[in-house]
VOFI-766208 format. One line per 2 residues: their letters; for each residue x, y, z of N, C-alpha, C. Coordinates in steps of 0.05 Angstrom, whole numbers, plus 5000, padded with zeros to 4 digits. Atoms other than C-alpha are relative to their C-alpha. Layout:
a) X/Y/Z/X/Y/Z/X/Y/Z ~ ...;
REM end
This chain:
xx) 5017/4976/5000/5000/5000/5000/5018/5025/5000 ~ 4988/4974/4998/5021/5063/4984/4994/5023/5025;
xx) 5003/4985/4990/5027/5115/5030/5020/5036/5011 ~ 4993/4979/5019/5039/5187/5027/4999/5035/5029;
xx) 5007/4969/4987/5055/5258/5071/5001/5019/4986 ~ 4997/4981/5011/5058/5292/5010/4984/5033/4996;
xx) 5018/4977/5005/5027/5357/4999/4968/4995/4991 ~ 5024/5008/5016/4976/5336/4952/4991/4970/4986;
xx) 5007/5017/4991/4933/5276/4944/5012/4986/4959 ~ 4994/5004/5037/4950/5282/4854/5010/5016/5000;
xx) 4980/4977/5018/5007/5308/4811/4980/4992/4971 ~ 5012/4998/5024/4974/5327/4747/5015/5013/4981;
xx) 4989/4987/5024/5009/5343/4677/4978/5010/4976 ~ 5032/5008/5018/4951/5363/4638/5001/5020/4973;
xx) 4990/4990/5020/4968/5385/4568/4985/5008/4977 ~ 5025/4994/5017/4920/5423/4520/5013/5023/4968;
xx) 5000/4988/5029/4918/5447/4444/4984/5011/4991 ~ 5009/4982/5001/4885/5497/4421/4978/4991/4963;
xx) 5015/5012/5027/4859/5458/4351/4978/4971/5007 ~ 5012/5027/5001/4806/5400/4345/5014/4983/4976;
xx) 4981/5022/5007/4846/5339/4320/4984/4979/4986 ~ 5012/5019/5014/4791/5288/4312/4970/5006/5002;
xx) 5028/4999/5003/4721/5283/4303/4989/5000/5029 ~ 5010/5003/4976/4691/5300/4368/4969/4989/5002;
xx) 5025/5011/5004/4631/5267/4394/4972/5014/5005 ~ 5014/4981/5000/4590/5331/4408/5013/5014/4982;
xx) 4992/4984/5015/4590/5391/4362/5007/5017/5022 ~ 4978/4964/4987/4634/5454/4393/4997/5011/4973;
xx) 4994/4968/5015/4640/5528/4364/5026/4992/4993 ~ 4972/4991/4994/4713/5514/4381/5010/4985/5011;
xx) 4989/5008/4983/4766/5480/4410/5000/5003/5036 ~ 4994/4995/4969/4767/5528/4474/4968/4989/5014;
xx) 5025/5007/4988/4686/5510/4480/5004/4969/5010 ~ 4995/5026/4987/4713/5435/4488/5014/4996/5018;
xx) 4979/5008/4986/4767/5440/4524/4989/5023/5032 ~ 5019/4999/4964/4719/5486/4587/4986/4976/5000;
xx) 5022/5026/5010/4668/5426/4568/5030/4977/5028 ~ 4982/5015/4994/4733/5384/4590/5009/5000/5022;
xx) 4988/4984/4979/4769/5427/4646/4977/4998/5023 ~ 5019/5006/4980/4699/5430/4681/4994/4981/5013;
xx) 5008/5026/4981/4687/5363/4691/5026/4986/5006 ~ 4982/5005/4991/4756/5355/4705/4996/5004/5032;
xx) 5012/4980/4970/4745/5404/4771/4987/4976/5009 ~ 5028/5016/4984/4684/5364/4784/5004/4976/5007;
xx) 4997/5028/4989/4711/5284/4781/5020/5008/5025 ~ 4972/5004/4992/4773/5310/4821/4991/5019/5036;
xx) 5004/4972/4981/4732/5358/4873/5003/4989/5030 ~ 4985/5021/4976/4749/5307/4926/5029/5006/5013;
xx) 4969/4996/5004/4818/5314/4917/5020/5017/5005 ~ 4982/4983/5005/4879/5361/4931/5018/4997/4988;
xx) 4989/5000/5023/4909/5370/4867/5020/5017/4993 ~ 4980/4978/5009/4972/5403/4836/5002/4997/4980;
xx) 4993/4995/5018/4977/5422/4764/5013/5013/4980 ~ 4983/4992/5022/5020/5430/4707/4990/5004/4973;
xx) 4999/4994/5016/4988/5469/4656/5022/4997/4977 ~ 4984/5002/5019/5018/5450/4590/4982/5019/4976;
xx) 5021/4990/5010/4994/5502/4545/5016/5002/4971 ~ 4989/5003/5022/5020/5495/4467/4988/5011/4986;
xx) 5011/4978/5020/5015/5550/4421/4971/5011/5007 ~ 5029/4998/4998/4954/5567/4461/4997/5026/5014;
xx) 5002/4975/4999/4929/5636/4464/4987/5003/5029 ~ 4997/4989/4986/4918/5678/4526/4977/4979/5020;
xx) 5022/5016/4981/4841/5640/4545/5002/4987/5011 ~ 5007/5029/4987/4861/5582/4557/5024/4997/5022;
xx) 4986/4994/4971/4910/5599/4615/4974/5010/5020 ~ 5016/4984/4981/4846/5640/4644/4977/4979/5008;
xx) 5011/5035/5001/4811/5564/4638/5007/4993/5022 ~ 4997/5007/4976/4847/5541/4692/5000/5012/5021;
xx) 5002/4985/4976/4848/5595/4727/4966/5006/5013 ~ 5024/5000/4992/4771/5597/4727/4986/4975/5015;
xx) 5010/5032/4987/4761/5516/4758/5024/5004/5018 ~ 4986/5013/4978/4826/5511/4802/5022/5026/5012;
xx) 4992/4981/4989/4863/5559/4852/5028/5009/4997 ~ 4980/4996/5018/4916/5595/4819/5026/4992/5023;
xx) 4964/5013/4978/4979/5569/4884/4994/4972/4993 ~ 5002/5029/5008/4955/5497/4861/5014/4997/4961;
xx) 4989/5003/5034/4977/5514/4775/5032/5008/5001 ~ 4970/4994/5025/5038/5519/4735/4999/4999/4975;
xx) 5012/5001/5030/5028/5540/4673/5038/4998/4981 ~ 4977/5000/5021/5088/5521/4616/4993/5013/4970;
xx) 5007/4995/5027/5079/5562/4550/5016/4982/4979 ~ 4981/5012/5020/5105/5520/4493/4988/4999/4975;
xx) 5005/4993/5024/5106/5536/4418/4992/4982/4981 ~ 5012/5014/5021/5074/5489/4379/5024/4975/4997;
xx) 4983/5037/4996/5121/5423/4403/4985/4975/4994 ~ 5005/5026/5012/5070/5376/4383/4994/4984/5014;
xx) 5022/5019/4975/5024/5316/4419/5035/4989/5006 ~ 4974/5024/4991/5094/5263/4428/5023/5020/5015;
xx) 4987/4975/4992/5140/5333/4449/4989/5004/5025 ~ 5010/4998/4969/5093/5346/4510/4991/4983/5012;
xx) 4999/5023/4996/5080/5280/4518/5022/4989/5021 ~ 4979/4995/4988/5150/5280/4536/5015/5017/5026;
xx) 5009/4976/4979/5141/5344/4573/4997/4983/5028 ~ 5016/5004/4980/5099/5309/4618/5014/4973/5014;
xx) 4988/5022/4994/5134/5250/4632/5030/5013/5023 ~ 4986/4985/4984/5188/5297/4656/5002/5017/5021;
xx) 5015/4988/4982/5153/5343/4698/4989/4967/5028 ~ 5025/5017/4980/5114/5277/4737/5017/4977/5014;
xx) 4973/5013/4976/5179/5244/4755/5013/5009/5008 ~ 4989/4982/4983/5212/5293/4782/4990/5011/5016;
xx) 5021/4976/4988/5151/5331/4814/5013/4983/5037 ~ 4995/5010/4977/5156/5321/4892/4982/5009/5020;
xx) 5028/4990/4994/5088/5345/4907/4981/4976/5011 ~ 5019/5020/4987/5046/5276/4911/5012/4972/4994;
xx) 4994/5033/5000/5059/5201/4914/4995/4985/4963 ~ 5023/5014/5012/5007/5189/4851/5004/5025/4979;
xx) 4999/4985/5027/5015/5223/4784/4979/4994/4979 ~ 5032/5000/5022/4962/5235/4721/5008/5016/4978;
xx) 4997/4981/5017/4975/5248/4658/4976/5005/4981 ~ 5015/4985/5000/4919/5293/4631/4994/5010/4963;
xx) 4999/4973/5019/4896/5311/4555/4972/5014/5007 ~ 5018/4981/5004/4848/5357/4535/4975/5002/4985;
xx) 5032/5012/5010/4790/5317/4499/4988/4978/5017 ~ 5010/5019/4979/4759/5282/4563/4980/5014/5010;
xx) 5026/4992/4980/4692/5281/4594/4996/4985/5029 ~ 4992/5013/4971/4699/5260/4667/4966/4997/5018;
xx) 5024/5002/4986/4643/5244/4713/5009/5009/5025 ~ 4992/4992/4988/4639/5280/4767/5003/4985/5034;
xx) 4980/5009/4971/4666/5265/4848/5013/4974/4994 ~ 4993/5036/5002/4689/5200/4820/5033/4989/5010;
xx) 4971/5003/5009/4766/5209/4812/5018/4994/5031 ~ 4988/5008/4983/4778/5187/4888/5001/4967/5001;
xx) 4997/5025/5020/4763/5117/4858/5023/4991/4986 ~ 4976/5001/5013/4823/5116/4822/5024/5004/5026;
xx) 4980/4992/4985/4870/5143/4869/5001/4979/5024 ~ 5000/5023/4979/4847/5090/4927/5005/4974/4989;
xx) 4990/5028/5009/4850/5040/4882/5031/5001/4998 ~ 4967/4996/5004/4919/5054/4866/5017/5006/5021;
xx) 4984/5000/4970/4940/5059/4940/5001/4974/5013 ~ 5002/5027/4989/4906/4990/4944/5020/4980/4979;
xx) 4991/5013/5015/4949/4963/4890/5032/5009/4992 ~ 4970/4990/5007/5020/4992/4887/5011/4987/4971;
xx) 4987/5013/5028/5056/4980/4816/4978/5001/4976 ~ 5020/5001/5017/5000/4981/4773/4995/5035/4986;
xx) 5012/4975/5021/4962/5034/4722/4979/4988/5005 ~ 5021/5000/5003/4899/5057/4719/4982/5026/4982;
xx) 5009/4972/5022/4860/5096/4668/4969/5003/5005 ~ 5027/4992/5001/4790/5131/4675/4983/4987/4982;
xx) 5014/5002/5013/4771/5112/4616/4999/4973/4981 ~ 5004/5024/5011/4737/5042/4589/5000/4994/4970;
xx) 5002/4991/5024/4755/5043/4518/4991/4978/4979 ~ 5015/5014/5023/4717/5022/4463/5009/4972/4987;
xx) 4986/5031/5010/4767/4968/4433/5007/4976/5034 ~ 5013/5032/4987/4755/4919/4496/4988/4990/4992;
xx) 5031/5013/5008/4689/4909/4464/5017/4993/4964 ~ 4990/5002/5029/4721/4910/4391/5010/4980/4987;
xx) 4978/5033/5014/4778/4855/4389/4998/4986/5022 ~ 4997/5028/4990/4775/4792/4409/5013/4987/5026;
xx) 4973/5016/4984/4838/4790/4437/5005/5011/5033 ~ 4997/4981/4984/4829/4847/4485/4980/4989/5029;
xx) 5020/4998/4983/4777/4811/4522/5011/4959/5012 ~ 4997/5033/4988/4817/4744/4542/5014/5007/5025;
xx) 4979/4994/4979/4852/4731/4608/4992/5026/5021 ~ 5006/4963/4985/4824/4795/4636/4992/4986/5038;
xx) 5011/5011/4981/4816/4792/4712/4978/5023/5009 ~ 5015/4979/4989/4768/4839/4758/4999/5003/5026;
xx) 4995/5002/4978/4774/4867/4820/4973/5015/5010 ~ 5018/4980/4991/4712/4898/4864/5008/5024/5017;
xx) 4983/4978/4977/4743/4970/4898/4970/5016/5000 ~ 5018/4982/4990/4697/5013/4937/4961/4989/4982;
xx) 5026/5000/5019/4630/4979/4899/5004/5014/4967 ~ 4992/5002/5029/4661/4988/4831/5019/4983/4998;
xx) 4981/5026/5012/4690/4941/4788/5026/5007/4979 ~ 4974/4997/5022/4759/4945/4750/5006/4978/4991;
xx) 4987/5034/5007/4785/4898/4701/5028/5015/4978 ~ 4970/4998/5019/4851/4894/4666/5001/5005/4969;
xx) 5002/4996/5026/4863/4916/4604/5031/5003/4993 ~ 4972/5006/5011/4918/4908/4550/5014/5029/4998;
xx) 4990/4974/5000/4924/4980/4532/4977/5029/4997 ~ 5030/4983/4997/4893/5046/4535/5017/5021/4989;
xx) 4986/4977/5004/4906/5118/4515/5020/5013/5016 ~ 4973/4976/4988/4963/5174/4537/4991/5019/5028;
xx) 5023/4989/4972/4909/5194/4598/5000/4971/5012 ~ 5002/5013/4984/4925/5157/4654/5008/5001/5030;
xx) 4979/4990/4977/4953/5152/4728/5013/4976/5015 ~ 4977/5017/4973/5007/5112/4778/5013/5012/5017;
xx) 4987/4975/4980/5051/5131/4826/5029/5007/4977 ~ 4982/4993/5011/5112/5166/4814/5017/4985/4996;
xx) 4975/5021/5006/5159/5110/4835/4991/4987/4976 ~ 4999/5025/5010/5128/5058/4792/4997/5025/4964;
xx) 4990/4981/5028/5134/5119/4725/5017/5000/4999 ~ 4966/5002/4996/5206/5127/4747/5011/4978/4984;
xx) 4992/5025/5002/5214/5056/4736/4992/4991/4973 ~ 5007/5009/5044/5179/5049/4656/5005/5019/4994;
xx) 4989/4973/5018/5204/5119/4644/5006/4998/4978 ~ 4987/5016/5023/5242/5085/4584/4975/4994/4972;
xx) 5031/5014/5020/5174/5057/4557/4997/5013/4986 ~ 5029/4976/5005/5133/5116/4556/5014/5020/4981;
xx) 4987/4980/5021/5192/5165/4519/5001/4984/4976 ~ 4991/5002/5025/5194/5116/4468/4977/5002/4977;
xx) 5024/4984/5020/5122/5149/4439/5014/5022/4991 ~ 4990/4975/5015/5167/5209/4428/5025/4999/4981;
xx) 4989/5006/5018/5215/5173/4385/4986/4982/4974 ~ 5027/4999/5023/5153/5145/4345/4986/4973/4994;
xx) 5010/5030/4994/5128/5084/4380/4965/5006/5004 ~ 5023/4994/4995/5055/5076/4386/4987/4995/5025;
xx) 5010/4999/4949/5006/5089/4458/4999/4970/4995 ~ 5004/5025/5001/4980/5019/4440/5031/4975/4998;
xx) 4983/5010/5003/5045/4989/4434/5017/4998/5027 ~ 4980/4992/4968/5086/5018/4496/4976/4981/5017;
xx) 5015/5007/4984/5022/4993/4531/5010/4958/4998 ~ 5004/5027/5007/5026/4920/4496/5041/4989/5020;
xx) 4980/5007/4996/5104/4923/4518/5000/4987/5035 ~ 5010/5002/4977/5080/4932/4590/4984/4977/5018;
xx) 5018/5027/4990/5024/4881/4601/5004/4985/4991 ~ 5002/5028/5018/5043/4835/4555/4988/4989/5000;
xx) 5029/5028/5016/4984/4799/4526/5016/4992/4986 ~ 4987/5020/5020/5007/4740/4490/5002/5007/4975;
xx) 4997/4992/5026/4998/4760/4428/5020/5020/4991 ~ 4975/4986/5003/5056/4801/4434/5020/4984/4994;
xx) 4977/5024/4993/5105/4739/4434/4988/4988/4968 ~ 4998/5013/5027/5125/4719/4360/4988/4968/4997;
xx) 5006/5029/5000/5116/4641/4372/4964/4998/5012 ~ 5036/5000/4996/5044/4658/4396/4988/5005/4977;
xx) 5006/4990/5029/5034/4685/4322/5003/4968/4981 ~ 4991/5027/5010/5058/4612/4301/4969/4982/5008;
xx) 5016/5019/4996/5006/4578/4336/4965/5017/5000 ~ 5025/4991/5004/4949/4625/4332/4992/5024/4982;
xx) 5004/4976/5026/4930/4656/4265/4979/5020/4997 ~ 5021/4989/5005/4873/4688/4271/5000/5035/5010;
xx) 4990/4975/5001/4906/4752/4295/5001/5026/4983 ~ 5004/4977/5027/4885/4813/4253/5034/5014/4999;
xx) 4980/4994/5012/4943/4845/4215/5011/5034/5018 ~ 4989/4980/4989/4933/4911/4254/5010/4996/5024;
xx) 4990/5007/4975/4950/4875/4321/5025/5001/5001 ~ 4980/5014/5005/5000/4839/4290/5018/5023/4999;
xx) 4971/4978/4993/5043/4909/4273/4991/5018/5025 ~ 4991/4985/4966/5028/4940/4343/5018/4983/5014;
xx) 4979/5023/4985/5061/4875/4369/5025/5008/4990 ~ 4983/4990/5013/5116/4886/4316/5017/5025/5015;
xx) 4998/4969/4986/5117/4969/4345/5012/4995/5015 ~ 5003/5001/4970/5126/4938/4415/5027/4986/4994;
xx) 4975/5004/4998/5186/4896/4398/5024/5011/4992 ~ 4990/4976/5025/5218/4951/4347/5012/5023/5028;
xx) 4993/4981/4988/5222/5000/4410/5011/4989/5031 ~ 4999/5004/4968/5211/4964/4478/5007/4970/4993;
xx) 4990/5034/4996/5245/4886/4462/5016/5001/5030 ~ 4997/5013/4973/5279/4895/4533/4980/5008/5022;
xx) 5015/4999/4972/5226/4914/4574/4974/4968/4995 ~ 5012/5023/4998/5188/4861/4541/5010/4965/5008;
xx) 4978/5028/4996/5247/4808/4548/4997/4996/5031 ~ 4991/5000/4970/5273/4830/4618/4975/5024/5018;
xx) 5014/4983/4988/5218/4875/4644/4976/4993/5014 ~ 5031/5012/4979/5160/4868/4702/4980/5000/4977;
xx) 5019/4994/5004/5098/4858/4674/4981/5012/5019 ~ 5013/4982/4975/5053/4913/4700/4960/4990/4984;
xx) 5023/4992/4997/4979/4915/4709/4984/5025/4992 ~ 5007/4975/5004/4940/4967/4676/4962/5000/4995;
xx) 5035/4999/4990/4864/4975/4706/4987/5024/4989 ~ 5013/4977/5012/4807/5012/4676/4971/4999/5011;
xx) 5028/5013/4976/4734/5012/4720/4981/5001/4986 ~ 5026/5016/5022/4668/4981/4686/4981/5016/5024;
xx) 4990/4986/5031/4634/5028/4680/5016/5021/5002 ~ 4983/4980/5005/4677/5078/4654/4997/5025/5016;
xx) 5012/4975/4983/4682/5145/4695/5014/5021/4985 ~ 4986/4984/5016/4719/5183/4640/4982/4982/4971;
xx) 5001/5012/5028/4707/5183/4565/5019/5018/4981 ~ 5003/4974/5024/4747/5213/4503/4987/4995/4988;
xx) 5013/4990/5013/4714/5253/4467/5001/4996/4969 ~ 4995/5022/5022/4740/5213/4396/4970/4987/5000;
xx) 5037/5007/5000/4658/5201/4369/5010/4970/4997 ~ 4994/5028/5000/4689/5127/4346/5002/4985/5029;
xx) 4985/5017/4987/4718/5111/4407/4988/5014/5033 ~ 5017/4997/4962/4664/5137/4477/4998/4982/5012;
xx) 4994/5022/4991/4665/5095/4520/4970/4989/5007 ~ 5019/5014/4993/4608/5049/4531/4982/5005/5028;
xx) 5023/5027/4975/4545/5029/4584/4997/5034/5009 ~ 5006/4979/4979/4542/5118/4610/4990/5020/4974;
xx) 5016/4975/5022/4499/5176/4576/5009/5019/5003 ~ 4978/4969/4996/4550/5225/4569/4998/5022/4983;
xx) 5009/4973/5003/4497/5277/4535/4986/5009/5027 ~ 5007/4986/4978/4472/5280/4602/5016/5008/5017;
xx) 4978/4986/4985/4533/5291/4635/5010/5027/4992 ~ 4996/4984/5004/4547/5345/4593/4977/5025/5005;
xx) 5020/4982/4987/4478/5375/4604/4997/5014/5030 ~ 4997/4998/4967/4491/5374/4681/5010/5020/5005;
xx) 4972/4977/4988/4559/5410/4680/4982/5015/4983 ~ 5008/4975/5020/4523/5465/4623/4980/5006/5018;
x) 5024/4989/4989/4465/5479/4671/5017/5025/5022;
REM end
């Protein structure tokens, strides 16, 4: 069990762009209309919590510094201006900032197309005090339900009357502690040399289907698996050789979603969540 005199209960890196990227699953005016949309129910899952943040703000004009300053109390931020470095660039950023920070036990890294449910996000953080070494991500993502492969072996744990189950991999929004980031540091930079999230993830948990001679005996492996596996030995072959396998938990149902219309996360009506926070 983890345990902690730190200042604050979360270190947060939370890194926002000022463009829409992909198809969101509501219509916005705007980026900045998504990203309060985002920031709000940020506030709201986390309002439990004492939190410290690292504004990452990229090529992003004056508002969206006044964003955070409108949900969280400006001796809790740090705002970084940075010029248009790019998702894998602050990616990096953030990786650097969240192992060095010396603020909380429990780190989070943060983008800027998420819809959060709100008081939830002490769920996460207890779980992850009950589980040392592990990952855990808000959000239940669509390809559990998708592939095949994603849904073998899985275990489930019951915390606080919610359920978590394991998953192979998930997006660049997630949290652990600091030690156990310290310790895959290696992994996670090698998205900024031009490895994929799904891949670093696959290096990590290793699902079988990562292991060449598992490809020998079971063909039925779609071709796009097959080069994330590829990805995963291309960047991370020693963490997958000689490296822990870690645990990386995500809670059924989901208490986060991105905002990617393909890819919401299942089983929660997250036009009414948005109606809630807009009231």
């Amino acid at each position: 069990m983890i345990t902690s005199i730190k200042k604050y209960d979360l270190a947060v890196a939370y890194r926002i762009y000022p463009k829409i990227s992909k198809k969101p699953y509501f219509d916005f005016n705007s980026k900045l209309e998504l990203a309060d949309l985002s920031l709000h129910s940020f506030r709201e899952a986390t309002n439990t919590l004492k939190i410290k943040i690292w504004a990452l703000l990229d090529d992003c004009p004056p508002n969206y510094k006044e964003l955070f300053l409108k949900y969280f109390p400006k001796g809790d931020l740090e705002f970084i201006f940075l010029k248009g470095e790019g998702n894998r660039n602050t990616f990096h950023r953030q990786i650097e900032i969240l192992c060095t920070q010396k603020d909380s036990d429990l780190v989070y890294f943060a983008e800027d197309d998420y819809l959060y449910l709100p008081g939830q996000f002490s769920l996460l953080t207890g779980f992850l005090h009950e589980n040392p070494g592990a990952f855990v991500s808000p959000y239940d993502h669509s390809d559990n339900y998708s592939y095949e492969i994603n849904q073998r072996g899985n275990s489930i744990k019951l915390f606080n009357n919610h359920h978590f189950r394991t998953a192979n991999s998930t997006c660049l929004t997630f949290m652990t502690s600091c030690q156990t980031l310290q310790r895959t540091r290696k992994v996670f930079e090698s998205y900024s040399d031009g490895n994929h999230d799904a891949s670093l993830w696959f290096s990590l948990t290793k699902p079988n289907f990562i292991y060449p001679l598992w490809h020998l005996r079971q063909m039925f492996c779609d071709r796009f698996v097959m080069s994330l596996a590829a990805r995963a030995w291309r960047y991370c072959s020693v963490q997958i050789l000689a490296g822990k396998k870690r645990q990386l938990w995500v809670p059924i149902p989901s208490i986060a979603t991105h905002l990617d219309k393909p890819f919401v996360a299942p089983a929660v009506d997250w036009a009414k969540i948005k109606s809630e926070l807009e009231m």
